[in-house]
C-alpha positions as CSV (number, residue, x, y, z in Angstrom):
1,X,116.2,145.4,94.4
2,X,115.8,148.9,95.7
3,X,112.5,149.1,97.2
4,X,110.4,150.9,95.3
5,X,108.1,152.4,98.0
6,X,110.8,153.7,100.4
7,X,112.6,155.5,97.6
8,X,112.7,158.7,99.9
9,X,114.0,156.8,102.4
10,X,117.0,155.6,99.9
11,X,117.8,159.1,98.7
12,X,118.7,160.6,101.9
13,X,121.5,157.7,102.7
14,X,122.1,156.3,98.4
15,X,125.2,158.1,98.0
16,X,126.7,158.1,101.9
17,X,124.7,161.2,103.4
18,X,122.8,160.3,106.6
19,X,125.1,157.1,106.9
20,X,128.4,158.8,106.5
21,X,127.7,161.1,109.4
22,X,126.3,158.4,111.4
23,X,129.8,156.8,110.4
24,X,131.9,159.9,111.5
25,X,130.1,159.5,115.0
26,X,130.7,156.0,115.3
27,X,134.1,155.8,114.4
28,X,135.6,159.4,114.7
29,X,139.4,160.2,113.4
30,X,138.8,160.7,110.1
31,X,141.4,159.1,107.7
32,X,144.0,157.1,109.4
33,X,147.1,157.0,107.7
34,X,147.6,154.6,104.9
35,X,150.7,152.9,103.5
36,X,151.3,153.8,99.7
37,X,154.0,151.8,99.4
38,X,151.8,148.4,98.8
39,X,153.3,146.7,95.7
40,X,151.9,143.3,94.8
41,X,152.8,140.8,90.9
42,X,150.7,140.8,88.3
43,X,148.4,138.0,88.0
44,X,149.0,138.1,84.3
45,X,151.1,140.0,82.1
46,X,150.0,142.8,80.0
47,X,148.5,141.6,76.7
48,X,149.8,142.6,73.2
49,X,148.2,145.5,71.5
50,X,145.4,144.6,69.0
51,X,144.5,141.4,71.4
52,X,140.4,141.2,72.6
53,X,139.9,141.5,76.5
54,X,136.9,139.7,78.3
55,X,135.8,140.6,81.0
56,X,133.4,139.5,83.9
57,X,131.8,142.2,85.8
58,X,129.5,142.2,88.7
59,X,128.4,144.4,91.4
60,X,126.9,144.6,95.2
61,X,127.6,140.8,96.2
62,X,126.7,142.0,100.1
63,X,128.1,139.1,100.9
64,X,127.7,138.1,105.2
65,X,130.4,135.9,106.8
66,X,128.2,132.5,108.1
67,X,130.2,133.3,111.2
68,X,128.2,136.1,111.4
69,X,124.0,135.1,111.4
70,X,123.1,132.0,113.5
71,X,120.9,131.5,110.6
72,X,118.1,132.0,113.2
73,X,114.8,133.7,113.3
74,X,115.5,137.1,114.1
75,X,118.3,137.0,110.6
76,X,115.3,135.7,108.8
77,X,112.8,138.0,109.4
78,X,115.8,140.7,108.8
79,X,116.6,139.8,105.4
80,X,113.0,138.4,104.4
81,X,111.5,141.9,104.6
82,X,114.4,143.7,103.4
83,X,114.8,144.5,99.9
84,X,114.8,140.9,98.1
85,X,118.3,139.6,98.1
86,X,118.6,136.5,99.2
87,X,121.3,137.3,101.5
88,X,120.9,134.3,103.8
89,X,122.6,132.6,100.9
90,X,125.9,134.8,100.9
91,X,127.8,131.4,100.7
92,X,126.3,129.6,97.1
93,X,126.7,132.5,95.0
94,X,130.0,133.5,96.3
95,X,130.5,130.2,95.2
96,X,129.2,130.3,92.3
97,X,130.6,133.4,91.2
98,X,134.1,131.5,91.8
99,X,132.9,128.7,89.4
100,X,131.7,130.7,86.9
101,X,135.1,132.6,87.0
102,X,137.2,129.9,86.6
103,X,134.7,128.2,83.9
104,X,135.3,131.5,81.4
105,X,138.7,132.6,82.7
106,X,138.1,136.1,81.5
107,X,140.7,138.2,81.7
108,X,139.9,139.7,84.6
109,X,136.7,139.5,87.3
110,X,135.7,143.5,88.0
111,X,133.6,143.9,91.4
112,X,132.9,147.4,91.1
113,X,131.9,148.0,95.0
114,X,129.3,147.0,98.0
115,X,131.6,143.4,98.1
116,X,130.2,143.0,102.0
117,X,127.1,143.3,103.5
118,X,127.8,146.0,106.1
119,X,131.2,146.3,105.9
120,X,131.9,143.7,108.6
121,X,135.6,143.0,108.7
122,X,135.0,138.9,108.5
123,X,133.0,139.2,105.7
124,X,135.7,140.5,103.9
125,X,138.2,137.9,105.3
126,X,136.2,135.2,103.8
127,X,135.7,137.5,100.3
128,X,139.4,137.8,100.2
129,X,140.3,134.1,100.9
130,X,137.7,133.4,97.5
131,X,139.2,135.9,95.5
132,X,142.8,134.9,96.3
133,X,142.0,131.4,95.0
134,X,140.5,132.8,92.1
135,X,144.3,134.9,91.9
136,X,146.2,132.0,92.6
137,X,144.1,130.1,89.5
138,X,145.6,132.7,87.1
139,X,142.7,134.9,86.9
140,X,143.1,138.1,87.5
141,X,140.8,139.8,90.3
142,X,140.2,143.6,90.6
143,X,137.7,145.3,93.0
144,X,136.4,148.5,94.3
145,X,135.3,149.5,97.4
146,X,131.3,150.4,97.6
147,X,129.7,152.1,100.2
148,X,129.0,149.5,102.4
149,X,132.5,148.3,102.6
150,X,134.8,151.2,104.3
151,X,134.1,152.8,108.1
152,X,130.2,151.3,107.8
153,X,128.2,151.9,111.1
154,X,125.9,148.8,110.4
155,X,128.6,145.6,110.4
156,X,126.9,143.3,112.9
157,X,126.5,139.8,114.4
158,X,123.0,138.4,113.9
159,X,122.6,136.1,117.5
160,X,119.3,135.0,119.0
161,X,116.9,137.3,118.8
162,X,119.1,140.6,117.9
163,X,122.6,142.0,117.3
164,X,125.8,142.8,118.2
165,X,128.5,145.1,116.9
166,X,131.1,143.6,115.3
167,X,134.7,145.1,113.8
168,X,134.1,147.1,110.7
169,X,136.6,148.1,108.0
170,X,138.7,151.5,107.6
171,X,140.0,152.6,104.8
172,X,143.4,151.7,105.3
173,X,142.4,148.2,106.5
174,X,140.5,147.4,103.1
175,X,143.6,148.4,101.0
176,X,145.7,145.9,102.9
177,X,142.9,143.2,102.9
178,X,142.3,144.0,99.0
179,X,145.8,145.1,97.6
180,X,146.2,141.7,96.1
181,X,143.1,143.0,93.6
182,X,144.1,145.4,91.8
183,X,145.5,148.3,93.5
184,X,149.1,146.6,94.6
185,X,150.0,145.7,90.5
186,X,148.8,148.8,89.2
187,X,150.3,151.2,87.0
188,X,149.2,153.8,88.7
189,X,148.0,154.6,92.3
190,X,146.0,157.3,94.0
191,X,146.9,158.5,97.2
192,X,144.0,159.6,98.8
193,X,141.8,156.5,97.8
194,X,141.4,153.1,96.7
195,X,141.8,154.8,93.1
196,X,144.0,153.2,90.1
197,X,144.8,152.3,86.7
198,X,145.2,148.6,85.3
199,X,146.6,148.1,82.1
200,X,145.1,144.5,80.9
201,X,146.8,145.0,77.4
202,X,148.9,147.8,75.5
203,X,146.2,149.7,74.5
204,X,143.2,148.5,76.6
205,X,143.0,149.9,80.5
206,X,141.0,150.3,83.5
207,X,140.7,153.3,85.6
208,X,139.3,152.2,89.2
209,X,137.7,155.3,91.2
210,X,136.7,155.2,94.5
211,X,134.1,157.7,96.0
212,X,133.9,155.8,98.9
213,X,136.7,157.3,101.4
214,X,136.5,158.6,104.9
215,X,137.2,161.7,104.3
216,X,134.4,162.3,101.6
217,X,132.5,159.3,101.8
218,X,129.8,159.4,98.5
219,X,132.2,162.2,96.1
220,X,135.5,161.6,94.1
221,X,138.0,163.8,95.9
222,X,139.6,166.7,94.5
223,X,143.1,164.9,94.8
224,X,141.4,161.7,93.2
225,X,140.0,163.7,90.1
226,X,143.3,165.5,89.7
227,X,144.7,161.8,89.4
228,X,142.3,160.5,86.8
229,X,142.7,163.7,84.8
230,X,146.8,162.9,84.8
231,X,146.0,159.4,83.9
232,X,143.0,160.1,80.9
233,X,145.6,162.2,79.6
234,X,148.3,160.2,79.4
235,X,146.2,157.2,78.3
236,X,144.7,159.5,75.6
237,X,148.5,160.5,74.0
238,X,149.2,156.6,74.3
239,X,146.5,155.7,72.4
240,X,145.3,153.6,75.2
241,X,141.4,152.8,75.2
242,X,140.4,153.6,78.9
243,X,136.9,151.7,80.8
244,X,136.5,153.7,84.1
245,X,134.7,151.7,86.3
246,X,133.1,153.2,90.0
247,X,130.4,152.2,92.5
248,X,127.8,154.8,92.4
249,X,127.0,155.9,89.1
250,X,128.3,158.4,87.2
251,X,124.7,159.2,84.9
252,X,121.2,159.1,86.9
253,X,119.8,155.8,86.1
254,X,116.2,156.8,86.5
255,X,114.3,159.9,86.3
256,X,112.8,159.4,90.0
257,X,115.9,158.6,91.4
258,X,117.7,161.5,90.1
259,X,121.2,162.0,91.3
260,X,120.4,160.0,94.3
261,X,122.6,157.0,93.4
262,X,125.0,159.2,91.4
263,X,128.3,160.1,92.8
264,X,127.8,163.6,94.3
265,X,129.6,165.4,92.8
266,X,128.9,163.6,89.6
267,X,128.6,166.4,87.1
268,X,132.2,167.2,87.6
269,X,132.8,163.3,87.1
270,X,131.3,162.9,84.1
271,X,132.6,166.2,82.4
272,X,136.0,164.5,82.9
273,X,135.4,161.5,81.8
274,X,133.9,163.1,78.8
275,X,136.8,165.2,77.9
276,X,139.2,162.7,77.6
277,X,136.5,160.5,75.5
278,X,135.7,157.9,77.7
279,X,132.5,155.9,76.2
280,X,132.2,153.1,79.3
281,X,131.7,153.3,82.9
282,X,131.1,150.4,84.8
283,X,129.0,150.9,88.0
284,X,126.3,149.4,90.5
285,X,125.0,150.5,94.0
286,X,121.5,150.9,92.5
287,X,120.8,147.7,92.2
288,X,119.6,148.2,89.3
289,X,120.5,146.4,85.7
290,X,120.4,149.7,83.3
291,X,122.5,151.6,81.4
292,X,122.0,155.8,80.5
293,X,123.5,157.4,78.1
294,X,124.8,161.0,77.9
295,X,127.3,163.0,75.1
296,X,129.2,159.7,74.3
297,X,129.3,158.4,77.7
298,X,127.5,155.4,78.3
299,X,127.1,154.1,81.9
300,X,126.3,150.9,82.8
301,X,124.7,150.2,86.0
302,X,124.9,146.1,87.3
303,X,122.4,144.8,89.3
304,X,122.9,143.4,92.9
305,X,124.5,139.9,92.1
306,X,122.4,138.1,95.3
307,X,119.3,139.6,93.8
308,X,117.1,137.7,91.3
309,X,117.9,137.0,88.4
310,X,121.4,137.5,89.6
311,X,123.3,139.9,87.1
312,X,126.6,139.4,85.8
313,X,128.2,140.7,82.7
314,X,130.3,139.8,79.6
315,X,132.3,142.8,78.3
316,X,134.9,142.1,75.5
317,X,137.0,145.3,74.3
318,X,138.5,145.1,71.3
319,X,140.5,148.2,69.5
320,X,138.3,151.2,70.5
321,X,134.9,149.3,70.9
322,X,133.4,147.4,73.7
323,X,130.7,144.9,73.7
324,X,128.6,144.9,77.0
325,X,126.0,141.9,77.3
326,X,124.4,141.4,80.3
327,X,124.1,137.7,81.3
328,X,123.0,135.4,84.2
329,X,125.3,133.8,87.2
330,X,125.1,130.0,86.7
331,X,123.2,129.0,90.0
332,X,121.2,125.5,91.4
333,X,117.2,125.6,89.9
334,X,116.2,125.6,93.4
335,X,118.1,128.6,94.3
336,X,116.8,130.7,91.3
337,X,113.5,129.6,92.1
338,X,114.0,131.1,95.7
339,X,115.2,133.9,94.3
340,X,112.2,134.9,92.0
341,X,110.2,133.9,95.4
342,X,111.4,136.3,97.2
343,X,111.7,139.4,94.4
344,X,107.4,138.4,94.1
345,X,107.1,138.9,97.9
346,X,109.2,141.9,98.3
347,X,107.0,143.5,95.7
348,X,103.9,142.4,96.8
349,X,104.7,143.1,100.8
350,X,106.0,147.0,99.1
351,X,102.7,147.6,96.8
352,X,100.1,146.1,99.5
353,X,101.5,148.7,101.8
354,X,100.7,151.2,99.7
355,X,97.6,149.8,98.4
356,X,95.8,149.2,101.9
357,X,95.7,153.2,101.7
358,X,93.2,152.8,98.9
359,X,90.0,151.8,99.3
360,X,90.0,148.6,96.1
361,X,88.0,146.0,95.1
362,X,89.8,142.6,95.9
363,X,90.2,141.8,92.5
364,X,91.7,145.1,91.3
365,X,93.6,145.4,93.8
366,X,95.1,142.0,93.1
367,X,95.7,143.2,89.5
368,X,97.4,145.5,90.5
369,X,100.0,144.0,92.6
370,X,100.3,141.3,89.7
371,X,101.0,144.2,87.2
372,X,103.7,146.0,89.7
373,X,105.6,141.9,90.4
374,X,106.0,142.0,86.5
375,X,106.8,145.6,85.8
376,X,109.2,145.7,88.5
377,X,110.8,142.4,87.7
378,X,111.4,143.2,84.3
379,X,112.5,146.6,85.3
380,X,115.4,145.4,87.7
381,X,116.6,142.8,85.6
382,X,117.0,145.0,82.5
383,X,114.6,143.4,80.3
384,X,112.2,146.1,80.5
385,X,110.3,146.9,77.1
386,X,109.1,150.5,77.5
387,X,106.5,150.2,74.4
388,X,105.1,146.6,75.3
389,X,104.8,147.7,78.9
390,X,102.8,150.2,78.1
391,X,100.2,148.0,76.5
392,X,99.8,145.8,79.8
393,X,95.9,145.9,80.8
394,X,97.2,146.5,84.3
395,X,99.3,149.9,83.8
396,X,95.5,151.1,82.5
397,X,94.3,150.0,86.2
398,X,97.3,151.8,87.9
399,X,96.2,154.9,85.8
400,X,92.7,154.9,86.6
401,X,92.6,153.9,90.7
402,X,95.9,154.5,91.8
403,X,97.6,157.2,89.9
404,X,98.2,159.4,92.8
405,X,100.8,156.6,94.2
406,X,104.5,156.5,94.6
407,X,104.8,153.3,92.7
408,X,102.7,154.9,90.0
409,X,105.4,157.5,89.7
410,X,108.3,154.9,89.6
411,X,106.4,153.1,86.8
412,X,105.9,156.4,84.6
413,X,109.6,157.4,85.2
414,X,111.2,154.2,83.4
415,X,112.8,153.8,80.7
């Protein structure tokens, strides 16, 4: 969940501003070079023409190595007044996630970015030793880098009562750690980024791109557009059905958030992916379960997989059509319940801190907060009804005591 009340916070570092010069200062070189070479098998051949593909999507596991949190108090208060993952359980939904996998066997798991918490190398040790069993079980896995994953200035070690820095990942380092996903058995590879294109049958594709390099962390690069272009168009004269997929979204997702979890140089983006008639993008990063719609394009935003009620997707392309469903990762009833827990608290803990600015009867002001816990529930999970919502008694209260707000303004601007 993206907290609602530090939205202005969010915007200045959503699509790698404020973090990505911080990264440049921490770790300063720029790009190291990176083998191109990387050729990896096929988990599974190429499927006839004409044949359905399913596939299982999720996004922004932020997934933390054990070896990295003592699991003590200074961990707990972190992640308990973060932004309502329940991140101290990294380990059951990464598990999870595997058994769900290998209960469907789609035909192939898409992680479309933010696979670690803060890019700390171990985390994505552990990620790739779950993945490559998933490989070696004859599903195919393909992932994208997110934000959090490449050069990140956060990755640390939670001990005692603080942290410590621990190794992060470059760019080149998460190629070789991720090859065996999807870019090493491509049909095509970008040379500048964690970019390419994966047949799954004869006419059904996906075209990975990464805005997430050093050199322009946040924006496809010129060179990376240039290869999508080459690849649209070839796909398009082989009559190839093509499902880009990226990390940050292509299409705002909300009217408040505007471009701030958007790629940056967006725009361009979606024009392209227009133009060669692209009607699915798969992204994340906002945390939020959505999808916007724009010309054709449709773009369909995941929620955080670690955040209640723990998004996944079901997407089946068939011919030219594909059938998106959102659906639910198959975790213990005491874990769900902590989940919803901590969503409620986050909420409540975000509104009362705007709320104590108002001067509110006890029992309004408890209304209130009870209104923003369902709103924003509903909201995050995708099950948002715009019409219904706006017949709740407490969006009436919201209006008439607390309309100058911020969370006021999130409310009014979904949809």
């Amino acid at each position: 969940m993206l907290p609602p009340l530090v939205i202005a916070a969010a915007v200045a570092v959503a699509a790698g501003g404020s973090f990505a010069a911080l990264a440049k200062r921490a770790f300063p070189g720029g790009t190291a070079a990176v083998p191109r070479e990387i050729t990896v098998s096929r988990t599974a051949p190429v499927l006839p023409a004409g044949t359905p593909v399913h596939l299982l999507a999720v996004s922004d596991l932020h997934y933390i190595s054990p070896k990295l949190n003592d699991g003590g108090e200074f961990f707990r208060r972190t992640v308990e007044n973060a932004d309502g993952k329940l991140t101290e359980r990294s380990e059951e939904f990464l598990a999870a996630l595997e058994a769900q996998t290998l209960k469907e066997r789609p035909d192939a798991l898409v992680i479309s970015g933010d696979l670690t918490f803060n890019g700390e190398h171990q985390s994505l040790r552990d990620l790739k030793e779950t993945f490559g069993r998933i490989r070696e079980k004859g599903v195919t896995v393909l992932v994208l880098p997110g934000n959090h994953d490449v050069s990140y200035p956060m990755a640390v070690n939670f001990t005692g009562k603080g942290t410590e820095r621990v190794k992060n990942v470059s760019q080149a380092e998460f190629l070789e750690e991720c090859r065996e996903f999807g870019y090493g058995a491509a049909e095509e590879k970008d040379r500048a980024s964690f970019s390419y294109y994966y047949p799954l049958s004869e006419d059904f594709a996906l075209l990975f791109l990464d805005a997430n390099t050093e050199a322009a962390p946040g924006a496809l690069l010129p060179e990376t557009l240039d290869f999508a272009e080459r690849v649209l168009k070839r796909a398009r004269q082989k009559g190839v059905t093509v499902v880009t997929v990226t990390h940050q979204n292509v299409l705002p997702q909300n009217r408040l958030y505007g471009d701030a979890f958007a790629v940056r140089n967006r725009k361009e983006t979606a024009a392209l992916l227009k133009k060669y008639g692209v009607a699915h993008n798969l992204s994340g990063h906002a945390h939020l379960t959505h999808c916007a719609a724009e010309d054709g394009l449709a773009d369909h935003a995941a929620g955080c997989m670690s955040l209640a009620p723990f998004r996944i997707a079901r997407i089946t392309v068939f011919g030219k059509q594909a059938d998106y469903r959102n659906g639910i990762l198959e975790v213990p009833p005491e874990l769900r319940e902590e989940g919803e827990a901590r969503a409620r608290q986050t909420i409540r803990q975000q509104v009362g801190a705007e709320l104590d600015r108002l001067s509110l009867p006890p029992e309004i002001r408890e209304k209130l907060t009870a209104s923003a816990v369902r709103f924003n529930r509903a909201y995050f999970s995708g099950e948002l009804d715009p019409e219904a919502f706006r017949k709740d008694p407490g969006l009436t209260l919201w209006k008439e005591y607390a309309s100058g707000t911020l969370f006021w303004s999130y409310m009014q601007s979904a949809d």
